[in-house]
Chimera marker file (.cmm) of the C-alpha trace (Angstrom):
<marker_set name="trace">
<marker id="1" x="-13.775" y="-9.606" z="6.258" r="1" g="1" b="0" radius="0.5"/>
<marker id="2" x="-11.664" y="-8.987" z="3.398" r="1" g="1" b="0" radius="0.5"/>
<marker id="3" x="-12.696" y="-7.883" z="-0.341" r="1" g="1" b="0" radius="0.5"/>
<marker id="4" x="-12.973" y="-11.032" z="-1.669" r="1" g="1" b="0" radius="0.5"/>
<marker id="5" x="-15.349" y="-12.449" z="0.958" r="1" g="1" b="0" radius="0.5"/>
<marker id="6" x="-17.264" y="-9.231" z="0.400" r="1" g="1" b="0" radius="0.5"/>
<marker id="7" x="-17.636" y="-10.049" z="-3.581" r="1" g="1" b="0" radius="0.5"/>
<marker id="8" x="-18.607" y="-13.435" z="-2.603" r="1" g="1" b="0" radius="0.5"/>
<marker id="9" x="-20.812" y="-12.331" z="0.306" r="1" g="1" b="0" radius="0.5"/>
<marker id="10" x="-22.682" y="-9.452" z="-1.922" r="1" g="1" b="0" radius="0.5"/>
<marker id="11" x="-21.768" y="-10.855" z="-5.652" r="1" g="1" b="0" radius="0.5"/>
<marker id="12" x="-19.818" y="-7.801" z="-6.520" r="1" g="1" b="0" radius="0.5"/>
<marker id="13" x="-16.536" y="-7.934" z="-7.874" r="1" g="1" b="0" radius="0.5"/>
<marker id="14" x="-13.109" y="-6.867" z="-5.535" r="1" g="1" b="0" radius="0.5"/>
<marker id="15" x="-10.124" y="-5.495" z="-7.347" r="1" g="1" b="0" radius="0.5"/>
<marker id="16" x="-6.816" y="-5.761" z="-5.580" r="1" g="1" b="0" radius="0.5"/>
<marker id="17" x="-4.191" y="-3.025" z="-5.253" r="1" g="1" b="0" radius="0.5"/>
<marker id="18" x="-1.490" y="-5.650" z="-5.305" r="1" g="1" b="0" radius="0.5"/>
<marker id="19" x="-2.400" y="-6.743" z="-8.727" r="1" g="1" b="0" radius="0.5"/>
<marker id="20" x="-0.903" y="-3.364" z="-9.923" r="1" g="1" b="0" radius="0.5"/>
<marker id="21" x="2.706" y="-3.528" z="-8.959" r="1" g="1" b="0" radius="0.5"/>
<marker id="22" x="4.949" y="-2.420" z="-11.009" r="1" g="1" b="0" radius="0.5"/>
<marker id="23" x="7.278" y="-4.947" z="-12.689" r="1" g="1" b="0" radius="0.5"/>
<marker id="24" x="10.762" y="-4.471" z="-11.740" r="1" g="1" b="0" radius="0.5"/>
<marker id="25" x="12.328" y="-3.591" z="-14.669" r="1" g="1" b="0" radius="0.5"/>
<marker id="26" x="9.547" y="-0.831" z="-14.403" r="1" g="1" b="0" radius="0.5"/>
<marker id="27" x="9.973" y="0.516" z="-11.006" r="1" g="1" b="0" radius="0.5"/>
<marker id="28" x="12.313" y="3.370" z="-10.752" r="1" g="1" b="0" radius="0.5"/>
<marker id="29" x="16.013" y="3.288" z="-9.804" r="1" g="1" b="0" radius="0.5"/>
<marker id="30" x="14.845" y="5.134" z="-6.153" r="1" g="1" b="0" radius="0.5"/>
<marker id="31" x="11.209" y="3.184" z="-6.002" r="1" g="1" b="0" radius="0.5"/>
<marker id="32" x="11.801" y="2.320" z="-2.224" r="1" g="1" b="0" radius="0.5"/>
<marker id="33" x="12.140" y="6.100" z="-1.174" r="1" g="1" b="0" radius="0.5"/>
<marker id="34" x="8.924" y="6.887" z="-3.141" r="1" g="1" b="0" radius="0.5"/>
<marker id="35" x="5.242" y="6.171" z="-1.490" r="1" g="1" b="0" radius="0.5"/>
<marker id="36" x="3.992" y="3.773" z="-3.432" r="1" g="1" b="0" radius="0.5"/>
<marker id="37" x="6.932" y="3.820" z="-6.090" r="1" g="1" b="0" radius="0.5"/>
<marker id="38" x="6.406" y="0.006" z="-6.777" r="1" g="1" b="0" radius="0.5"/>
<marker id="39" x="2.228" y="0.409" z="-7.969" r="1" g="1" b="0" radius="0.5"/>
<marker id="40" x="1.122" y="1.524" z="-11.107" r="1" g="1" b="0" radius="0.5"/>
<marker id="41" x="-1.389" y="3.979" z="-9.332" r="1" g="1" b="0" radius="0.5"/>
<marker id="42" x="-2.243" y="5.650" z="-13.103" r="1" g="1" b="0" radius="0.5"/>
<marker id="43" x="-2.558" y="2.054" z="-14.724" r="1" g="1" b="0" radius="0.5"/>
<marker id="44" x="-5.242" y="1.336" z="-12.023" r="1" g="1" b="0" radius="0.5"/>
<marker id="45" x="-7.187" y="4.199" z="-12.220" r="1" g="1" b="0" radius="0.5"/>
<marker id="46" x="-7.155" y="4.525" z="-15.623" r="1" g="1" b="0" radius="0.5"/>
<marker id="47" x="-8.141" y="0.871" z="-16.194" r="1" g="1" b="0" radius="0.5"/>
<marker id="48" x="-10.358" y="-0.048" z="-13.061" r="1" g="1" b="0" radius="0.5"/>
<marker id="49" x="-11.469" y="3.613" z="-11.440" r="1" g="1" b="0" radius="0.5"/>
<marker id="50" x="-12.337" y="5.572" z="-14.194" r="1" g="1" b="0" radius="0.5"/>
<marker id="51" x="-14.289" y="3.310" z="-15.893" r="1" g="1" b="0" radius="0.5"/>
<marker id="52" x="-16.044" y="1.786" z="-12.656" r="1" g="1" b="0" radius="0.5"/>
<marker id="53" x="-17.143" y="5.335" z="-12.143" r="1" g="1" b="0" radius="0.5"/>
<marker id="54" x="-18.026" y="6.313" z="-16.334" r="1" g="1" b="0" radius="0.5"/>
<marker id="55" x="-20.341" y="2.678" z="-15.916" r="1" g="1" b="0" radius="0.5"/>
<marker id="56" x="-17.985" y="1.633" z="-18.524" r="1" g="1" b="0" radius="0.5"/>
<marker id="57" x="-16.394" y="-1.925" z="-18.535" r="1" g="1" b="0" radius="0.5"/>
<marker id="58" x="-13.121" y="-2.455" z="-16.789" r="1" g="1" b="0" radius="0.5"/>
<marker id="59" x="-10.515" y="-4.006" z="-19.292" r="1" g="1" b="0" radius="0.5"/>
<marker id="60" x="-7.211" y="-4.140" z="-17.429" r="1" g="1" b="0" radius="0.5"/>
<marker id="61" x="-4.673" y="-6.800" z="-16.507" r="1" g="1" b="0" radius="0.5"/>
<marker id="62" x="-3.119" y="-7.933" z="-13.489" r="1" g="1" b="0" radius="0.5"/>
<marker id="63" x="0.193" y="-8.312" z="-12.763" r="1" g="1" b="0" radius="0.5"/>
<marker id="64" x="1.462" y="-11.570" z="-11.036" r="1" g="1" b="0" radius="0.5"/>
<marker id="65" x="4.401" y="-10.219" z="-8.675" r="1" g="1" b="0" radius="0.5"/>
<marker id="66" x="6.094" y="-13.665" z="-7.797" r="1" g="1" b="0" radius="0.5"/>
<marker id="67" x="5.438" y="-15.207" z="-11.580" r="1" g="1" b="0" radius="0.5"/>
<marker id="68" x="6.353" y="-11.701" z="-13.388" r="1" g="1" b="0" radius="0.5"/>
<marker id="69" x="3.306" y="-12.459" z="-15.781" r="1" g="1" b="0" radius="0.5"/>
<marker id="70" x="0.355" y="-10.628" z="-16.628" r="1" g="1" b="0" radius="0.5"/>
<marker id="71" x="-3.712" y="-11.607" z="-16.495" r="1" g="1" b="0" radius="0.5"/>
<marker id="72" x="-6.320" y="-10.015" z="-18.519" r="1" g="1" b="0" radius="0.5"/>
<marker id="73" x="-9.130" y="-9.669" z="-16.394" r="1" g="1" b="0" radius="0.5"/>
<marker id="74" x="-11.994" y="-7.854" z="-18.755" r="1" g="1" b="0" radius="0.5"/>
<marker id="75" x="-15.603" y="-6.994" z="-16.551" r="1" g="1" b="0" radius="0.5"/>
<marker id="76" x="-19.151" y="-5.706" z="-17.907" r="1" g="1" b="0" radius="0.5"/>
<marker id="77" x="-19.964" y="-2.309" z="-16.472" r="1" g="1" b="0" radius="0.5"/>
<marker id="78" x="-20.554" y="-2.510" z="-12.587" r="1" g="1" b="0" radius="0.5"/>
<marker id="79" x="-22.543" y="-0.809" z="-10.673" r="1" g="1" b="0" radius="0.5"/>
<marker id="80" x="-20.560" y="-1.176" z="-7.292" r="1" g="1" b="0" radius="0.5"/>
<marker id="81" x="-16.840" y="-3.179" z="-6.838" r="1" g="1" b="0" radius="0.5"/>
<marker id="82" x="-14.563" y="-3.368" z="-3.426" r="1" g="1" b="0" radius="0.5"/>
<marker id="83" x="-10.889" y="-2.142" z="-3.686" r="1" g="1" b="0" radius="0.5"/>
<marker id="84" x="-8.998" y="-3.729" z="-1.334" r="1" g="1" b="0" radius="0.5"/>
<marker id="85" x="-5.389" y="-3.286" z="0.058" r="1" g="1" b="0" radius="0.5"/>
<marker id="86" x="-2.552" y="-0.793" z="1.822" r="1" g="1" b="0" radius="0.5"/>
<marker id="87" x="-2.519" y="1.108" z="-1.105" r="1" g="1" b="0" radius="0.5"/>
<marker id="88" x="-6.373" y="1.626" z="-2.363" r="1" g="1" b="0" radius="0.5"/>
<marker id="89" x="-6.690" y="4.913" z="-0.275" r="1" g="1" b="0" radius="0.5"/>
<marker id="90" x="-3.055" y="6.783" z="-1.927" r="1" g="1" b="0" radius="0.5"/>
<marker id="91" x="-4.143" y="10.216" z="-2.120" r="1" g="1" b="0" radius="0.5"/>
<marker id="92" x="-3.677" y="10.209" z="-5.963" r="1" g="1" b="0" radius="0.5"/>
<marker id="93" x="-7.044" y="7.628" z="-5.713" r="1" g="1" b="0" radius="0.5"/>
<marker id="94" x="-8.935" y="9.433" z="-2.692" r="1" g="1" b="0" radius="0.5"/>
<marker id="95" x="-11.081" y="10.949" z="-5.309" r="1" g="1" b="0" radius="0.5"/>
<marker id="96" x="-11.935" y="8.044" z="-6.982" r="1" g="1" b="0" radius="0.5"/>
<marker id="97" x="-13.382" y="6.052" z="-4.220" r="1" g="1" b="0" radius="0.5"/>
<marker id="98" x="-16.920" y="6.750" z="-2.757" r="1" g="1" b="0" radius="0.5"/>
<marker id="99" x="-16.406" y="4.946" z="0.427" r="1" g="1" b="0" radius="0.5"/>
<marker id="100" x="-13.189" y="4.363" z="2.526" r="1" g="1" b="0" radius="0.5"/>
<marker id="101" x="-12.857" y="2.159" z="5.618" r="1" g="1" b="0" radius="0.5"/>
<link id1="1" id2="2" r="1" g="1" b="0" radius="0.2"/>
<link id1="2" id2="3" r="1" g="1" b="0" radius="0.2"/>
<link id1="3" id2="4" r="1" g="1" b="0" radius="0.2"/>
<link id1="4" id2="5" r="1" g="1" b="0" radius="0.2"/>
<link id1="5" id2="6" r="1" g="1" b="0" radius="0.2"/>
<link id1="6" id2="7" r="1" g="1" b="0" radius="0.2"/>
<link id1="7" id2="8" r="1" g="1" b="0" radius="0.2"/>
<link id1="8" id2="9" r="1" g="1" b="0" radius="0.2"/>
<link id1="9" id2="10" r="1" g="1" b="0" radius="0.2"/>
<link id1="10" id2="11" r="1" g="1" b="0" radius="0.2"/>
<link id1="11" id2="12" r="1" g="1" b="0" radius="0.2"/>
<link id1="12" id2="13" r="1" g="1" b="0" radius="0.2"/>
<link id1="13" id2="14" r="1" g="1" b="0" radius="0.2"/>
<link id1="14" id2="15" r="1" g="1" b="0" radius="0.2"/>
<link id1="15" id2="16" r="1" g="1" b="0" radius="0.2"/>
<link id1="16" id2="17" r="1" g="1" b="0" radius="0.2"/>
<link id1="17" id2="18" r="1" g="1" b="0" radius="0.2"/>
<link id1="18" id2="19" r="1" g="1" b="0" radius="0.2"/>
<link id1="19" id2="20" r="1" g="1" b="0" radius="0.2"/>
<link id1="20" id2="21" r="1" g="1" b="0" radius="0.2"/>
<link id1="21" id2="22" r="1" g="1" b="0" radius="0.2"/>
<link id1="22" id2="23" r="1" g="1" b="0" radius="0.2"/>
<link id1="23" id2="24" r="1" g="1" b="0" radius="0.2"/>
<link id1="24" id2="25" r="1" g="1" b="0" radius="0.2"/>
<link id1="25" id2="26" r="1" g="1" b="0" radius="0.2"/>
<link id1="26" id2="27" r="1" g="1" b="0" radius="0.2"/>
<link id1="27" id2="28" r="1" g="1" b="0" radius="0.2"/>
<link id1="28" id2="29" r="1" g="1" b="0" radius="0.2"/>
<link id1="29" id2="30" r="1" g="1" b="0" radius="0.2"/>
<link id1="30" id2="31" r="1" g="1" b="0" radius="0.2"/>
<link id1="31" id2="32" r="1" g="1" b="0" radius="0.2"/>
<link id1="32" id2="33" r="1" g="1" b="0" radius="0.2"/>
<link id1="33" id2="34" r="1" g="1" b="0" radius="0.2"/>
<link id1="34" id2="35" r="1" g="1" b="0" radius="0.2"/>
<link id1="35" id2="36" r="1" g="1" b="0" radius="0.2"/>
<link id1="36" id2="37" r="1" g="1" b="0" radius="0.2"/>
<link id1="37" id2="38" r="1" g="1" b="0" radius="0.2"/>
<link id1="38" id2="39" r="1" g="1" b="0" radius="0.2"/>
<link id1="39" id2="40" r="1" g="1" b="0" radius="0.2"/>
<link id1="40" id2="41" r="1" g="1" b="0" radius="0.2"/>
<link id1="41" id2="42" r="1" g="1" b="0" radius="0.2"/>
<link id1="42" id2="43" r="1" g="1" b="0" radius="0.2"/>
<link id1="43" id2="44" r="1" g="1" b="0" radius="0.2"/>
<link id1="44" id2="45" r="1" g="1" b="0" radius="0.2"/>
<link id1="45" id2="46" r="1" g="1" b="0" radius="0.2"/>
<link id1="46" id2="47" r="1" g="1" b="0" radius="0.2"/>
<link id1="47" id2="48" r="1" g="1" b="0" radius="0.2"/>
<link id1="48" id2="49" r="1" g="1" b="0" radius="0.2"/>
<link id1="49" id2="50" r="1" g="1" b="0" radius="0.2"/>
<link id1="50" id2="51" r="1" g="1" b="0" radius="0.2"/>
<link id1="51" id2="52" r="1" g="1" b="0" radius="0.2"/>
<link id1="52" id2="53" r="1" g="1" b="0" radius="0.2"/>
<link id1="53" id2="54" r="1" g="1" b="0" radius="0.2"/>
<link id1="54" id2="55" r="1" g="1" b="0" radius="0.2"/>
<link id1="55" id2="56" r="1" g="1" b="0" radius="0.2"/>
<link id1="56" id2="57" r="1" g="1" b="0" radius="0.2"/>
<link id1="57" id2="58" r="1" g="1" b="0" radius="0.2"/>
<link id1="58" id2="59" r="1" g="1" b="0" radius="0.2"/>
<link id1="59" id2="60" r="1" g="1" b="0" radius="0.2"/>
<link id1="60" id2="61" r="1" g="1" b="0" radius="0.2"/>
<link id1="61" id2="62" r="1" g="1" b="0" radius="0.2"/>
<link id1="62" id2="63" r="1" g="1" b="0" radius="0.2"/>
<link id1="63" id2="64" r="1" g="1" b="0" radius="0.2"/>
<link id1="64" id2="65" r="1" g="1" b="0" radius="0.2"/>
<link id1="65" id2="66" r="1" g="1" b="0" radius="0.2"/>
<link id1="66" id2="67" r="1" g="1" b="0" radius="0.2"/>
<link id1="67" id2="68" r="1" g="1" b="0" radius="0.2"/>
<link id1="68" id2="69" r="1" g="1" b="0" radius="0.2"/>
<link id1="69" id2="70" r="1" g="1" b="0" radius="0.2"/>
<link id1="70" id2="71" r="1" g="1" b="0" radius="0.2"/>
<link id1="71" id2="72" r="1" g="1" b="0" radius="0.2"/>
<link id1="72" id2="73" r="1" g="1" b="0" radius="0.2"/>
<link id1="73" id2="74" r="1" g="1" b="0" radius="0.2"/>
<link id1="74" id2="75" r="1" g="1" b="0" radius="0.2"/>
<link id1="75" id2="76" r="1" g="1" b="0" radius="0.2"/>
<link id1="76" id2="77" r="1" g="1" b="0" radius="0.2"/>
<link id1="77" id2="78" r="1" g="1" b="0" radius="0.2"/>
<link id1="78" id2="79" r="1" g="1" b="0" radius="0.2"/>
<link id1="79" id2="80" r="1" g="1" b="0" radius="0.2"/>
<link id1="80" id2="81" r="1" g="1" b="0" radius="0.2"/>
<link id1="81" id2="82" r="1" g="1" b="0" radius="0.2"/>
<link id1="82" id2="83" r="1" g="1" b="0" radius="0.2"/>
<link id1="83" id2="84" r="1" g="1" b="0" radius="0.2"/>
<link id1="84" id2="85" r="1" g="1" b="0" radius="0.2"/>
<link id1="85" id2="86" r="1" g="1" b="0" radius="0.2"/>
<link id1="86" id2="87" r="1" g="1" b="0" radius="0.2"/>
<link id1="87" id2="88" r="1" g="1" b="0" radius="0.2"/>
<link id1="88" id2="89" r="1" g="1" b="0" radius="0.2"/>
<link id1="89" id2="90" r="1" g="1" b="0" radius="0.2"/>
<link id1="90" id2="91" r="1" g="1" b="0" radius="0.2"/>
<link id1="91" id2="92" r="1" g="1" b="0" radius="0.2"/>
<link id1="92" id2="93" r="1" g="1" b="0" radius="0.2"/>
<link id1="93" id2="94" r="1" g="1" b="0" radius="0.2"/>
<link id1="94" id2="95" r="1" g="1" b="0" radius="0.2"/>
<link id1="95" id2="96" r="1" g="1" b="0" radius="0.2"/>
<link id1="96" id2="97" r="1" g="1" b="0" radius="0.2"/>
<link id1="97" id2="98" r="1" g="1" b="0" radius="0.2"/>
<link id1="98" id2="99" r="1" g="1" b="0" radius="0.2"/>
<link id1="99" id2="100" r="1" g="1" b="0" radius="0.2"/>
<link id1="100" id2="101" r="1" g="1" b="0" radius="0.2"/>
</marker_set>
């Protein structure tokens, strides 16, 4: 089941790792050699983790990869969200999340 069909399944919100790529012209020169040198891990976790865990509201933006746009995506405080994707368990986030499967 993925993270969407979770929010749908439990009405809680999923937030996406892959919304937080870097753009390009963004990335370092060497971002390939570098785990997870093409996600703005501090952007997330400033924007989504922080304040998920403060019961603050989430005000970020996600970035569109293929269109090389951003989306404001503003949330009340919640309780409980699902972070989905390769990258949600980086060890720079580990301590941010309650629960990893």
């Amino acid at each position: 089941m993925t993270a969407a069909l979770l929010g749908q399944r439990f009405d809680i919100p999923a937030f996406h790792t892959d919304d937080y790529y870097l753009p390009f012209r963004e990335r370092p020169d060497d971002w390939r050699g570098i785990c997870a040198g093409n996600m703005d891990i501090a952007r997330f976790r400033s924007e989504v983790l922080v304040p998920l865990s403060s019961g603050e509201p989430v005000h970020t933006y996600r970035y569109r990869c293929h269109e090389d746009r951003r989306e404001t995506d503003d949330r009340e405080p919640l309780a409980f969200a699902v972070v989905e994707e390769s990258y949600s368990c980086h060890p720079e986030r580990d301590a941010d999340l309650a629960v990893s499967i």
